[in-house]
C-alpha positions in Angstrom: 90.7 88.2 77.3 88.5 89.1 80.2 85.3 86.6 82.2 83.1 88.9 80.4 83.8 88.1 76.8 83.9 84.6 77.7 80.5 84.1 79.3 79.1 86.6 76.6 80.3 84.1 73.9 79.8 80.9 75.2 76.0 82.4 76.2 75.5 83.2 72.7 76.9 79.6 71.5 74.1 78.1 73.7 71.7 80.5 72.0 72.2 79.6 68.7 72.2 76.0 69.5 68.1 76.5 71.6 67.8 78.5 67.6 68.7 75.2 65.8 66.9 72.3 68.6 63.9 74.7 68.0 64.2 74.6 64.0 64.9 70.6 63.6 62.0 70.4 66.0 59.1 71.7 64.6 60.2 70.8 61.1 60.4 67.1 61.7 57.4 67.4 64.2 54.9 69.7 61.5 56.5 67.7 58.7 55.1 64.4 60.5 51.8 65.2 62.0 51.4 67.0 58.4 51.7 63.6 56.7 49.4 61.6 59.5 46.7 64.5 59.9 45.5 64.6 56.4 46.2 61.5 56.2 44.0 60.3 58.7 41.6 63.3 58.3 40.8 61.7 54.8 40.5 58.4 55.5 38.2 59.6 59.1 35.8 61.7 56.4 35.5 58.5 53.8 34.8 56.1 56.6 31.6 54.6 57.8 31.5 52.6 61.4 29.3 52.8 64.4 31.9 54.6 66.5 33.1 57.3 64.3 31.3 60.4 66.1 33.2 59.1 69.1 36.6 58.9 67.1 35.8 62.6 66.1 34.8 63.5 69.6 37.8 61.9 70.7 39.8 63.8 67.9 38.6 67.1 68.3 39.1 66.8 72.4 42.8 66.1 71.9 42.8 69.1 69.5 42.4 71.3 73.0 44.7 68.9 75.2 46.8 71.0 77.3 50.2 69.9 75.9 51.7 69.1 79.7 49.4 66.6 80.1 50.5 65.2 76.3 54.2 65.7 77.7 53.7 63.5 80.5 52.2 60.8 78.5 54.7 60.7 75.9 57.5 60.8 78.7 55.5 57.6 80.3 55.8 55.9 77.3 59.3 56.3 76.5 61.1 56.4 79.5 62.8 53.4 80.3 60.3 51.3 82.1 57.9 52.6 79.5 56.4 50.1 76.7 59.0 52.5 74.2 61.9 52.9 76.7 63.9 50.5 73.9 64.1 53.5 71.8 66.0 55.7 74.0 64.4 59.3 73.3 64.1 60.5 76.6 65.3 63.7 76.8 66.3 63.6 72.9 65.3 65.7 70.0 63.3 62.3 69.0 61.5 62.2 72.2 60.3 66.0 71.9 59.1 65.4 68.0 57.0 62.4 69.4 55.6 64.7 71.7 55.0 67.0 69.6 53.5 65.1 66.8 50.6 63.7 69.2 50.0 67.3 70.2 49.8 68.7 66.3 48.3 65.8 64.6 44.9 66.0 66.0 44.8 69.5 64.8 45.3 69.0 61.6 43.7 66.2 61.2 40.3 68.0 62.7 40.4 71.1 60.4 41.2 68.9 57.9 38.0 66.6 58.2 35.8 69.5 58.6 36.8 71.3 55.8 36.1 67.9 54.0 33.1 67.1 55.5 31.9 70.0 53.7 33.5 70.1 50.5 34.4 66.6 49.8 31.0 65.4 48.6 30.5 68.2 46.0 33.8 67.1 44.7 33.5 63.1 44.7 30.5 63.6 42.8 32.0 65.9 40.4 34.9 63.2 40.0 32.8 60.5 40.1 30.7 61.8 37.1 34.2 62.3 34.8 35.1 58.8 35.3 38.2 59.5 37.7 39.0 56.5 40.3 39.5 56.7 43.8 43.1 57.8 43.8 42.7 60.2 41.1 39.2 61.7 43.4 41.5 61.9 46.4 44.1 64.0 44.9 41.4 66.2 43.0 39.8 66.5 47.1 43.4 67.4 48.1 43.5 70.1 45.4 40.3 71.5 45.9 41.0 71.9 49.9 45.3 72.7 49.3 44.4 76.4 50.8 42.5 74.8 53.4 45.7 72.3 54.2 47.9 74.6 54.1 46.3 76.9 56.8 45.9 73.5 59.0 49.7 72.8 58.5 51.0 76.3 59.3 48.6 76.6 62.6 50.3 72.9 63.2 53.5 74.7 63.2 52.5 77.6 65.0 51.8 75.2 67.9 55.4 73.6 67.4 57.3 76.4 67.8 55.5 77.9 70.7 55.6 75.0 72.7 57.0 75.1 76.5 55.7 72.5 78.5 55.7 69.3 77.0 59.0 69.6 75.4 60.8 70.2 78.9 58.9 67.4 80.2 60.1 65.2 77.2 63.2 66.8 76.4 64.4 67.8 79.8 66.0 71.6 79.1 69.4 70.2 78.4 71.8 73.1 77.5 73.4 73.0 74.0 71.3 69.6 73.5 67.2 70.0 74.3 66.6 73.5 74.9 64.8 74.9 72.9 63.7 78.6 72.0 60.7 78.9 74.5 62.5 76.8 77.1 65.3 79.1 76.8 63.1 82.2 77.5 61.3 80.4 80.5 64.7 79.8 81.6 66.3 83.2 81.1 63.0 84.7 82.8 64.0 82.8 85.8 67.6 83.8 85.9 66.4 87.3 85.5 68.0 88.0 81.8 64.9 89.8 80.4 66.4 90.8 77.7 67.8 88.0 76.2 64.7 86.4 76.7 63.1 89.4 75.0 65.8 89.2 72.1 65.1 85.3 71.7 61.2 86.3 71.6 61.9 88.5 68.8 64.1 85.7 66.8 61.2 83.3 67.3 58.7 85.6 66.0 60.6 86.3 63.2 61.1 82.5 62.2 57.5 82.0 62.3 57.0 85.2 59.8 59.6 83.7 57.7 58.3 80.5 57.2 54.8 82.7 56.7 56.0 84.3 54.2 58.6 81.1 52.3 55.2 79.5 52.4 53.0 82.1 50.7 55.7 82.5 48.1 55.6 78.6 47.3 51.7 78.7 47.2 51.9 81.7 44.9 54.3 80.1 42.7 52.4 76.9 42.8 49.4 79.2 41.4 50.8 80.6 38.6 52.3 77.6 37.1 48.7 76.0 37.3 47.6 79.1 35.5 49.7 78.6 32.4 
């Protein structure tokens, strides 16, 4: 068999191995900052304490971070001489879902709170005049605001998979082991492939409609089973 094939096949080898770095990625990443944004979004909106407008100041200024400058952080913290360097996730698929969940988190954790900030109330008080405790208000909130949560999560993974600078900070660009889809492209764009780069664009774009559309689906099914 000739060079070409070769380099043809072992290219596309590498390409679907930046496809399946990028899926495990923002899965674990959305899946994470999913859990801790409401989480602490709910918590944020039921508090009372002398600094929270500065918490949510803070909050809503690390919703527009640049991600480089989140990149460099977490890289400070877990390379070796960092207070993390124990955990070895420098340059590791662990190391770019840390990086990753500090940059998503604050998202959803600020749509969340406003969206409860202005519909929570309404529906403590409703809960609170049928009798229902605390954990039994808090899911009712959850249900209420579920369209709301779910927009936050999606945009939370929009931001996951689009990602370019902190994860080559973090993950280093490793071939076949950190690059992702977006480092792939920035790397292809420098080598002058255009259209792979172009061709891994189009993948990516079709991932993100997929999980679009897997996610409408489950929300639609959700639906009608609470209809019956």
């Amino acid at each position: 068999m000739n060079e070409p094939f070769f380099s043809e096949f072992f290219g596309t080898i590498g390409m679907l191995d930046s496809i399946r770095v990028t899926i495990i990625m923002s899965f674990f990443s959305t899946l994470i900052s999913s859990i801790l944004g409401v989480t602490l979004a709910i918590l944020l909106e039921r508090s009372t304490f002398p600094m929270k407008r500065l918490v949510v100041r803070i909050n809503r200024t690390m919703m527009g971070a640049p991600p480089v400058v989140m990149g460099l952080l977490t890289y400070m913290l877990l390379r070796k001489r960092g207070p993390l360097g124990f955990l070895g996730w420098v340059f590791t698929i662990q190391g770019m879902v840390t990086a990753q969940t500090l940059i998503i988190t604050p998202i959803i954790c600020g749509m969340v709170y406003s969206y409860l900030v202005r519909e929570a109330p309404r529906i403590r008080a409703f809960a609170h005049t049928m009798g229902a405790n605390r954990m039994q208000t808090n899911l009712l909130i959850l249900r209420e605001i579920r369209n709301e949560v779910y927009f936050s999560v999606v945009s939370g993974y929009g931001r996951s998979i689009s990602e370019v600078g902190a994860v080559f900070l973090v993950g280093g660009n490793i071939k076949n082991v950190t690059r992702t889809m977006t480092t792939a492209i920035s790397t292809l764009k420098g080598a002058g492939d255009y259209y792979e780069g172009v061709f891994l664009g189009i993948i990516l774009m079709l991932m993100a409609f997929v999980v679009q559309t897997l996610a409408d689906w489950f929300r639609k099914e959700v639906r009608e089973d609470e209809n019956y």
